[in-house]
Backbone as JSON Lines, residues from 0, in Angstrom:
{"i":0,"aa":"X","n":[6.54,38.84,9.45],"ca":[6.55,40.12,8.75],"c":[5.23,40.28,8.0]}
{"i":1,"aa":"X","n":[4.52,41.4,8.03],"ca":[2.94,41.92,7.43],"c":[3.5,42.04,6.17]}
{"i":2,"aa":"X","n":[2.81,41.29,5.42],"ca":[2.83,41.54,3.77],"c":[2.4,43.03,3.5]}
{"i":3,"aa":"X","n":[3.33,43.27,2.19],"ca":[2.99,45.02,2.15],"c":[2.0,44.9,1.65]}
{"i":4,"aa":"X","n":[1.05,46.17,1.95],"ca":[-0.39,46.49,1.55],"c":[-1.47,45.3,2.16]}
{"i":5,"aa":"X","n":[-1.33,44.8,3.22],"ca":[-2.07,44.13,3.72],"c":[-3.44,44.44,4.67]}
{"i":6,"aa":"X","n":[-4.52,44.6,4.54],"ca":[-5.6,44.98,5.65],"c":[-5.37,44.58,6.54]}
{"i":7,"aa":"X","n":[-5.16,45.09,7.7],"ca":[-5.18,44.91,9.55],"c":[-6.98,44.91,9.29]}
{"i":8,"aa":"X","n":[-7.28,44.04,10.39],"ca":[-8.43,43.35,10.93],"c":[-8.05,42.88,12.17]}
{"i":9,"aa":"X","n":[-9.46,43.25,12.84],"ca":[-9.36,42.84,14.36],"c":[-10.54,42.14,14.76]}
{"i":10,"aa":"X","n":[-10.47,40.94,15.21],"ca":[-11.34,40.27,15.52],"c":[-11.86,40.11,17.25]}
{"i":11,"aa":"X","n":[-13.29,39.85,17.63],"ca":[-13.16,39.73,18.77],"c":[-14.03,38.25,18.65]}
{"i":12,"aa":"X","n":[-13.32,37.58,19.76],"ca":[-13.92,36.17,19.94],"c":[-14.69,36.12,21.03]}
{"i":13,"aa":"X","n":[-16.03,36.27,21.51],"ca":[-16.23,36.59,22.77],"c":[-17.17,35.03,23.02]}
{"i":14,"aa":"X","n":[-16.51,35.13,24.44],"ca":[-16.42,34.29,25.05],"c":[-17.02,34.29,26.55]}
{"i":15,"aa":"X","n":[-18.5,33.22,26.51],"ca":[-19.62,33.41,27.83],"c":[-20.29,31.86,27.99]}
{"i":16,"aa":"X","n":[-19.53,31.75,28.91],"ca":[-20.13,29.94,29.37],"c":[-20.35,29.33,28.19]}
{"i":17,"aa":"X","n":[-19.51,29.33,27.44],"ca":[-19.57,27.92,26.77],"c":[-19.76,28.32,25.71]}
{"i":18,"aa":"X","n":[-20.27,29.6,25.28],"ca":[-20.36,29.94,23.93],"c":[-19.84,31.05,23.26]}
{"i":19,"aa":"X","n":[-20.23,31.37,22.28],"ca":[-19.6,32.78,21.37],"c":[-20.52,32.91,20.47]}
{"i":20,"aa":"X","n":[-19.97,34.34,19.9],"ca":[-20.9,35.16,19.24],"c":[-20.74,34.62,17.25]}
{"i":21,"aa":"X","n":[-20.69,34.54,16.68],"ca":[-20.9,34.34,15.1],"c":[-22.05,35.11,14.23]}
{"i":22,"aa":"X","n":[-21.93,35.38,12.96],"ca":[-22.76,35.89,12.26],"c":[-22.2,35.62,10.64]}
{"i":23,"aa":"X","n":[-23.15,35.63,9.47],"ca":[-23.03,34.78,8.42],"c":[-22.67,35.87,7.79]}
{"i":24,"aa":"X","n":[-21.44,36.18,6.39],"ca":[-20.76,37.14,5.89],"c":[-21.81,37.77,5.03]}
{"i":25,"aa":"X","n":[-22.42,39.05,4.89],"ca":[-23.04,39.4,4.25],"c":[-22.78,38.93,2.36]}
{"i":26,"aa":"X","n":[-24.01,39.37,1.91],"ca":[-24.02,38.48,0.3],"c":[-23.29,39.01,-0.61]}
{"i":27,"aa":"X","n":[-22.87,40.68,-0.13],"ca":[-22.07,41.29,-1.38],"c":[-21.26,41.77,-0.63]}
{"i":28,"aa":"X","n":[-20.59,40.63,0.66],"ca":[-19.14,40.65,0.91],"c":[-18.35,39.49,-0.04]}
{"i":29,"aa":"X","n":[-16.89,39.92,0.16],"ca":[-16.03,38.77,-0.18],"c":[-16.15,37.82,0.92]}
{"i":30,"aa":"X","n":[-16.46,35.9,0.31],"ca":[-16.49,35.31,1.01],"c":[-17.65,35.33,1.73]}
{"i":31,"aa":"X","n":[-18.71,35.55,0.93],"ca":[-20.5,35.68,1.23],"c":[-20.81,34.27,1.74]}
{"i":32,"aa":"X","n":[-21.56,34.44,2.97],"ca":[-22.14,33.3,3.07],"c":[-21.42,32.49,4.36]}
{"i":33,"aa":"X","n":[-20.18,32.9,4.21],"ca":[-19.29,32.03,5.37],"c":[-19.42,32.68,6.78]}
{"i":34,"aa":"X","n":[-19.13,31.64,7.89],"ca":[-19.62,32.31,8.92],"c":[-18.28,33.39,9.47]}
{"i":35,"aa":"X","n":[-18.69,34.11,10.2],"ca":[-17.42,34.94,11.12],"c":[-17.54,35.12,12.82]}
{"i":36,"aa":"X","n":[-16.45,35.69,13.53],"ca":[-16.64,36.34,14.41],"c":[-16.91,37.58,14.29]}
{"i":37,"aa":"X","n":[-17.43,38.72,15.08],"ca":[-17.58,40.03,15.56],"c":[-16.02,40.41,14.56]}
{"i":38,"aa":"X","n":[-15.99,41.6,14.18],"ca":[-14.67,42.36,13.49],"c":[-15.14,43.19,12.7]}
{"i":39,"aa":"X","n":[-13.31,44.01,11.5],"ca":[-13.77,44.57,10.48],"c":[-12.17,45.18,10.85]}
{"i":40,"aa":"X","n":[-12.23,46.09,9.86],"ca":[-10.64,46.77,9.86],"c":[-10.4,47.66,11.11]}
{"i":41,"aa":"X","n":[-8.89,47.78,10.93],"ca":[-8.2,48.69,11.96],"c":[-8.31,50.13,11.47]}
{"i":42,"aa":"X","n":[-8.8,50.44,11.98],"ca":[-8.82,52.17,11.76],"c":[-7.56,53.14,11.89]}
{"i":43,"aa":"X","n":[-7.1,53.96,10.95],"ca":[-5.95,54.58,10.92],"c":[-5.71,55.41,12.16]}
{"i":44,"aa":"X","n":[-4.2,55.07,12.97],"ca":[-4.14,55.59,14.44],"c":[-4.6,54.51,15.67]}
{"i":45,"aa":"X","n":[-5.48,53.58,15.14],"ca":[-6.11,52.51,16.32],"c":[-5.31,51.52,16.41]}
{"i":46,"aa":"X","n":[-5.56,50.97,17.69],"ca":[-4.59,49.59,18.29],"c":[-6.13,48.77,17.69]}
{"i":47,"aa":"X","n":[-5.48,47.44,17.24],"ca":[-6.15,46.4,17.14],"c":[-7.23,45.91,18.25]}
{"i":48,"aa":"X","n":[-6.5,46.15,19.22],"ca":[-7.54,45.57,19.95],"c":[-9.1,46.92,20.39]}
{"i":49,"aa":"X","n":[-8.55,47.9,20.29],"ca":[-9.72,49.06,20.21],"c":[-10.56,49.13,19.27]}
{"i":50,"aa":"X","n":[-9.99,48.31,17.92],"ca":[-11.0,48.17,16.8],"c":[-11.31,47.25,16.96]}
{"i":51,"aa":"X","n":[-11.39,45.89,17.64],"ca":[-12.35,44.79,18.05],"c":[-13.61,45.07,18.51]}
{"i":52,"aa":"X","n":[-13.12,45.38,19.78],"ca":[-13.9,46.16,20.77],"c":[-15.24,47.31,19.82]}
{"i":53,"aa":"X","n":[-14.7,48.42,18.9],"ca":[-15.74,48.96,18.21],"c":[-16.42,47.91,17.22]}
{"i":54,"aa":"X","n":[-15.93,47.52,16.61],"ca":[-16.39,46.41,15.58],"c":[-16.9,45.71,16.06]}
{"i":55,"aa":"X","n":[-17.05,45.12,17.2],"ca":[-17.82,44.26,18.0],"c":[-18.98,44.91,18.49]}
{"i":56,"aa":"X","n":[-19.08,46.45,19.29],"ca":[-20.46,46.77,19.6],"c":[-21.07,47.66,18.16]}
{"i":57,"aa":"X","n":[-20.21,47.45,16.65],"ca":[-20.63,48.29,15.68],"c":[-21.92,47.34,15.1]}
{"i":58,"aa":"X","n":[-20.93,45.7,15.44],"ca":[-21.97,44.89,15.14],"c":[-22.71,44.18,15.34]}
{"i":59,"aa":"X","n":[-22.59,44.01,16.76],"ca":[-23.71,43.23,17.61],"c":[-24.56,44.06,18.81]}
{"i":60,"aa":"X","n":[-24.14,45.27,18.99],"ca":[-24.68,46.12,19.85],"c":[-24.39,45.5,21.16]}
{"i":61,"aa":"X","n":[-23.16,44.63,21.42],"ca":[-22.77,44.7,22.34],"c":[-21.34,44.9,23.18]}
{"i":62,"aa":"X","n":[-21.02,45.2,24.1],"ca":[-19.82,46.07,24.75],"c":[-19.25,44.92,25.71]}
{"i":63,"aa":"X","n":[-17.85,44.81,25.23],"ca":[-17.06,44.1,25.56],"c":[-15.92,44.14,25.86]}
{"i":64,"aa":"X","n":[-15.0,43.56,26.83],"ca":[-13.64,43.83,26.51],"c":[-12.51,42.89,26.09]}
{"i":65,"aa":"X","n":[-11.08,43.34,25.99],"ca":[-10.24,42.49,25.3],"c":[-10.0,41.66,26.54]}
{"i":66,"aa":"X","n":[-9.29,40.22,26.6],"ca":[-8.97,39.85,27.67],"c":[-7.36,40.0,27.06]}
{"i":67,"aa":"X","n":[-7.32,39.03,26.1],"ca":[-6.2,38.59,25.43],"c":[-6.21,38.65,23.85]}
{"i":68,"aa":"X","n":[-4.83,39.04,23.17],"ca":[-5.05,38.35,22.22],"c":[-4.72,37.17,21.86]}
{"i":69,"aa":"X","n":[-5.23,36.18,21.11],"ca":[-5.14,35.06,20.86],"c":[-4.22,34.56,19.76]}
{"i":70,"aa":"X","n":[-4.21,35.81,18.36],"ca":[-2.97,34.92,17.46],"c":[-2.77,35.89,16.05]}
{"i":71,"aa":"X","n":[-2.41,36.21,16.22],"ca":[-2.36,37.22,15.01],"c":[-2.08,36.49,13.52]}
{"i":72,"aa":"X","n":[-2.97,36.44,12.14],"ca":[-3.17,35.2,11.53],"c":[-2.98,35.91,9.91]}
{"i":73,"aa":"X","n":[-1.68,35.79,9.04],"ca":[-1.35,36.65,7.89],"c":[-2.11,35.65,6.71]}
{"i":74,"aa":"X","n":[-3.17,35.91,5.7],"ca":[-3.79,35.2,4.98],"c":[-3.62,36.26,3.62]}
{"i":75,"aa":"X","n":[-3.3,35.59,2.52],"ca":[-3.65,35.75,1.55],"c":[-5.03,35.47,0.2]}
{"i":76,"aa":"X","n":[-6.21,36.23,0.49],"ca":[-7.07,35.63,-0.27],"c":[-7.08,36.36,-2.02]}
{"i":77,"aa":"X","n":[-7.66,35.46,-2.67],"ca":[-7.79,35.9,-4.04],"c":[-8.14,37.48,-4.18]}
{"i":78,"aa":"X","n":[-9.16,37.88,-3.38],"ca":[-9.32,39.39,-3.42],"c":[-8.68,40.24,-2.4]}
{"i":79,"aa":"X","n":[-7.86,40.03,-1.53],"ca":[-6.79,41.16,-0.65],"c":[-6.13,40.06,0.44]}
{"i":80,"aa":"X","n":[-5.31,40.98,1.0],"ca":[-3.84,39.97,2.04],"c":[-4.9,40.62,3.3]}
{"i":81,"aa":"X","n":[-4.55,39.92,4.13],"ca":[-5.16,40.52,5.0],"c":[-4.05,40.25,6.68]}
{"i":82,"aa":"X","n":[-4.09,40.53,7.55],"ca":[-3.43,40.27,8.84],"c":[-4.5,40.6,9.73]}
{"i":83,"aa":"X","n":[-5.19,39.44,10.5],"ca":[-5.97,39.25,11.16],"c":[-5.45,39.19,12.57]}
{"i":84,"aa":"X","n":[-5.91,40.32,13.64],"ca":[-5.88,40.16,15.2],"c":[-6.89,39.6,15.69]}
{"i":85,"aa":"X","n":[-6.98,38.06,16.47],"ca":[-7.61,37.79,16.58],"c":[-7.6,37.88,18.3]}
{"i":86,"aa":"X","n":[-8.84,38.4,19.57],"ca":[-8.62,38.55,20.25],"c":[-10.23,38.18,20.87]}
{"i":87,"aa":"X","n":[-9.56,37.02,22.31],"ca":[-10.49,36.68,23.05],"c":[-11.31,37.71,23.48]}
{"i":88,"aa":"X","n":[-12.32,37.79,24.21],"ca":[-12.96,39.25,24.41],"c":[-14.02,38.56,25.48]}
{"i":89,"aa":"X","n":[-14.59,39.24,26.62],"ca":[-15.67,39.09,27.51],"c":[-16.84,40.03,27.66]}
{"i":90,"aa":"X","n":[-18.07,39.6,28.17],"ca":[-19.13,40.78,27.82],"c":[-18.71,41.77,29.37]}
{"i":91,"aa":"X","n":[-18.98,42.94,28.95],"ca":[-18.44,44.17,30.4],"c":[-20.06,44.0,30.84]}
{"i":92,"aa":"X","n":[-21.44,43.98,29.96],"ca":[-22.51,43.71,30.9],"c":[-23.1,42.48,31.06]}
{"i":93,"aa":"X","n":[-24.33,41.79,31.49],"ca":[-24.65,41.04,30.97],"c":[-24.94,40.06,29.53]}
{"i":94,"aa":"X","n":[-24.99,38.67,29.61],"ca":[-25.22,38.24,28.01],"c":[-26.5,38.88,27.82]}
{"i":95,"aa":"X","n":[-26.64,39.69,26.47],"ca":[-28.07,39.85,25.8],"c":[-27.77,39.49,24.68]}
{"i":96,"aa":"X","n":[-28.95,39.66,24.13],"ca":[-28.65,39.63,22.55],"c":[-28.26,39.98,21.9]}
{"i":97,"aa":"X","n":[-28.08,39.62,20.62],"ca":[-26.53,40.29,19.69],"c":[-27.88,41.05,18.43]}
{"i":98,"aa":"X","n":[-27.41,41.71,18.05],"ca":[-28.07,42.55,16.52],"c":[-28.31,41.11,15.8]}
{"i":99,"aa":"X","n":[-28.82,41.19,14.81],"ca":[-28.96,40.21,14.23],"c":[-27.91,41.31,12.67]}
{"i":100,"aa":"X","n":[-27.26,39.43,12.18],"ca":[-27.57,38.87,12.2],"c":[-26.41,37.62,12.88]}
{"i":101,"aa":"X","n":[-26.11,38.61,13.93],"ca":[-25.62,37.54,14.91],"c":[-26.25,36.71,15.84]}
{"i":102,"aa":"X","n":[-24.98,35.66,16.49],"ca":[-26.4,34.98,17.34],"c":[-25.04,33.71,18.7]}
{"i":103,"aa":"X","n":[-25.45,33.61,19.48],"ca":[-24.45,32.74,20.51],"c":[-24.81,31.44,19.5]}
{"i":104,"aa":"X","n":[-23.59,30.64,19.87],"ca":[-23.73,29.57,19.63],"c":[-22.92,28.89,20.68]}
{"i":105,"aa":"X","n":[-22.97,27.15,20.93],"ca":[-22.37,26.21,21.75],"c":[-20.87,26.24,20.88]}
{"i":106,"aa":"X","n":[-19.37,26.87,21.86],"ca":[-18.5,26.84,21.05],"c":[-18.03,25.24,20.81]}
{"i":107,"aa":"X","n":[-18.26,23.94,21.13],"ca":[-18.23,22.86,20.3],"c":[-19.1,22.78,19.38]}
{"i":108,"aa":"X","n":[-20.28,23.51,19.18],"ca":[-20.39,23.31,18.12],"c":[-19.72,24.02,16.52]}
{"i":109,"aa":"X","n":[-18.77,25.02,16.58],"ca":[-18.23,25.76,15.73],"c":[-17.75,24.72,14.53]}
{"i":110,"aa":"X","n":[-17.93,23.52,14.31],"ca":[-17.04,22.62,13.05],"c":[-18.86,22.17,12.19]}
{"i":111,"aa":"X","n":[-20.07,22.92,13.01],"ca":[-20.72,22.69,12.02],"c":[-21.13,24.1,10.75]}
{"i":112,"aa":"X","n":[-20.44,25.22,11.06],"ca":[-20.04,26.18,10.64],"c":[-18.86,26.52,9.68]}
{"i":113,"aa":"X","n":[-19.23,27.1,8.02],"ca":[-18.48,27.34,7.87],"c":[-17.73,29.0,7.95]}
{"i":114,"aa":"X","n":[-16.1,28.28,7.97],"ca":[-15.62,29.66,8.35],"c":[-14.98,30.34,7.13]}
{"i":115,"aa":"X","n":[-13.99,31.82,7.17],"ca":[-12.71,31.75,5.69],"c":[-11.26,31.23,6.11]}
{"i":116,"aa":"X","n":[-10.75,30.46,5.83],"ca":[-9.63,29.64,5.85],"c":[-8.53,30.19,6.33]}
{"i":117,"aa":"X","n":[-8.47,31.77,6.72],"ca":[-7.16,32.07,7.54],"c":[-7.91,31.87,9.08]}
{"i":118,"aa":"X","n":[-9.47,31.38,9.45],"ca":[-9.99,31.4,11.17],"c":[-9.71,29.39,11.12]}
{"i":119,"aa":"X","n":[-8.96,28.92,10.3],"ca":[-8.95,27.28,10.07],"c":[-8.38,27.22,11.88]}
{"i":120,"aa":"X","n":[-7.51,27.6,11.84],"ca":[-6.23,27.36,13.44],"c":[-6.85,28.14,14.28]}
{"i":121,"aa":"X","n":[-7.57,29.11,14.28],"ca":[-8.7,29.22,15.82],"c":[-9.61,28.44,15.82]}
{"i":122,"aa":"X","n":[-10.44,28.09,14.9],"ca":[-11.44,27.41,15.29],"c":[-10.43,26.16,15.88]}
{"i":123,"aa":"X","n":[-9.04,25.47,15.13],"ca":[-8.96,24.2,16.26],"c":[-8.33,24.76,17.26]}
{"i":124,"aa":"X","n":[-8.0,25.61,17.93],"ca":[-7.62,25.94,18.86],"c":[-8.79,25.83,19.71]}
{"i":125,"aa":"X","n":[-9.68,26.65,19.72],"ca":[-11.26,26.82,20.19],"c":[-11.5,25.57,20.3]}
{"i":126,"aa":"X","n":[-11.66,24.41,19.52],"ca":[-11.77,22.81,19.73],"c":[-10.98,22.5,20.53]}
{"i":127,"aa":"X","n":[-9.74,22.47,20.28],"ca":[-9.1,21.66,21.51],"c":[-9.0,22.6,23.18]}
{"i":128,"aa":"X","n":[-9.31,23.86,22.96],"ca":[-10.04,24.25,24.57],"c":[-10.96,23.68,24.96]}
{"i":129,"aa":"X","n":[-11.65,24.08,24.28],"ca":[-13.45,23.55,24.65],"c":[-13.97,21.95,24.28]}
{"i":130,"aa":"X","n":[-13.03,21.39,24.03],"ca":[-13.82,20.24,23.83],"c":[-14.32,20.18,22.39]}
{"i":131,"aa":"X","n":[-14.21,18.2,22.22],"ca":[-14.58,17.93,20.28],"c":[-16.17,18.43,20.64]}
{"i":132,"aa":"X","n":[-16.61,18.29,19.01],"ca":[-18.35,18.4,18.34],"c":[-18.75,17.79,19.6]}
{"i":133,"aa":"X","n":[-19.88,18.02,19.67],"ca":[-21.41,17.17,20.93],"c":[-22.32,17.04,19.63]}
{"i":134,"aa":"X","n":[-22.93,16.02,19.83],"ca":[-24.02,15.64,19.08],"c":[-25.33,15.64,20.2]}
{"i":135,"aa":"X","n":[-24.67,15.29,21.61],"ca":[-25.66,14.42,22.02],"c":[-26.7,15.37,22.7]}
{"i":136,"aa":"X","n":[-26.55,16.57,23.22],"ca":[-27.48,16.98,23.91],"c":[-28.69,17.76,22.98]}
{"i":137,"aa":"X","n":[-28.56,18.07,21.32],"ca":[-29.5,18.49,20.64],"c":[-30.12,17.56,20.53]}
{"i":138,"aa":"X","n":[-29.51,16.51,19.73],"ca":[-30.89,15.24,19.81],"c":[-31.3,14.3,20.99]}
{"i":139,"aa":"X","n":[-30.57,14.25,21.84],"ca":[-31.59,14.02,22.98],"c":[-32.76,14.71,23.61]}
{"i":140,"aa":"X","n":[-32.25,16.14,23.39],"ca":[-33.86,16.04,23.47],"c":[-34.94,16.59,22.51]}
{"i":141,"aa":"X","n":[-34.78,15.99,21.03],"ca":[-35.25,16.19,20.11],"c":[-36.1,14.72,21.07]}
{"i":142,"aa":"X","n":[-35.26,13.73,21.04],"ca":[-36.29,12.59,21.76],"c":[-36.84,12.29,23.04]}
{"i":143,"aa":"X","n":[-36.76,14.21,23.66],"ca":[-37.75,14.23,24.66],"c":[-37.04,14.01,26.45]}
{"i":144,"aa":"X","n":[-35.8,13.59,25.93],"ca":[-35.15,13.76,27.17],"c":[-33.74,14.21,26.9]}
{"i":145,"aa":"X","n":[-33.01,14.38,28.42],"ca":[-32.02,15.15,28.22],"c":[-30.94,14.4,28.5]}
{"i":146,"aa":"X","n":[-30.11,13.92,27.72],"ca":[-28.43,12.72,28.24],"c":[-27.12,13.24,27.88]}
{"i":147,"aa":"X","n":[-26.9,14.6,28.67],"ca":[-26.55,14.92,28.23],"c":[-24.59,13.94,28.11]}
{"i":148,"aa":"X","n":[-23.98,14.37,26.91],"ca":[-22.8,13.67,26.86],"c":[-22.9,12.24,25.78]}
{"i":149,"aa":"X","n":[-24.48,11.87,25.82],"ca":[-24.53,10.77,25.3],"c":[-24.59,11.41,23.71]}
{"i":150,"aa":"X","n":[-23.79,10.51,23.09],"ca":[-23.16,10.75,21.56],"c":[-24.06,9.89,20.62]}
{"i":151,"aa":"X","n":[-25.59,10.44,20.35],"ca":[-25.95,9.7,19.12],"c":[-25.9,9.2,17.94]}
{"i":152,"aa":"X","n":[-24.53,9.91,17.41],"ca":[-24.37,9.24,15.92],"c":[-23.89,7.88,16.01]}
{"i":153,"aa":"X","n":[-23.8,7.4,16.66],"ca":[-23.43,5.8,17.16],"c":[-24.61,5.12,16.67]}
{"i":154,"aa":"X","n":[-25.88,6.07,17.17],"ca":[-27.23,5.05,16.96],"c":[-27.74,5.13,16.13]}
{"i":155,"aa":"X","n":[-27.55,6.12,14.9],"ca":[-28.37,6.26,13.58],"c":[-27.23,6.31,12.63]}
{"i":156,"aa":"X","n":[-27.39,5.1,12.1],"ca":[-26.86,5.52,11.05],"c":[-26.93,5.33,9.58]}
């Protein structure tokens, strides 16, 4: 049951060989600083997933669609309740670039990111799809070659 007076939010998670889209919460948002997916509220009359979809090319300038949704997520933060749609999403054209100040990232890497604490159970969801953290293929070839799979925090420590 949606807590009364709760913000609908629709999120899109988009999803392209291996990675996704993120961008860092603006400074004079609530929860400045933390990272997000593509989103923003449901617009009065809109299905959730149609406000992904806008919120997604409102903020990355790019056009996408829903595949699925993934989990619909009721959070209470100190400054508003919120009910989060959170929904996988694919690019309709090619990958380009996102507006800044978004940007793809390797979705194992998402646990070096922080997120706001009602995206805690997608991001492990997103982990246990995709596979734990990789260490190994940035610093390998920080040292010039490529291994990949090989897990360096073993060797420095």
């Amino acid at each position: 049951m949606t807590e009364r007076g709760a913000s609908r939010i629709a999120v899109a998670i988009v999803l392209d060989r291996g990675k996704t889209l993120i961008g860092p919460r603006p400074d004079n948002a609530p929860l400045a600083g933390l990272w997000e997916f593509p989103g923003g509220r449901v617009g009065p009359g809109e299905s959730a997933d149609a406000a992904a979809v806008r919120e997604c090319f409102e903020e990355t300038a790019l056009r996408v669609q829903v595949e699925r949704e993934r989990a619909v997520v009721e959070h209470r933060y100190e400054h508003a309740a919120v009910e989060i749609h959170f929904f996988d999403a694919s690019l309709i054209e090619p990958r380009g670039q996102p507006a800044p100040p978004f940007r793809w990232v390797d979705l194992r890497s998402l646990d070096r990111y922080a997120f706001p604490p009602a995206n805690r159970d997608i991001i492990a969801q997103l982990r246990a799809e995709f596979g734990p953290p990789t260490w190994g293929g940035e610093k390998s070839r920080i040292l010039g070659k490529n291994w990949p799979g090989l897990d360096f925090r073993y060797l420095f420590h």
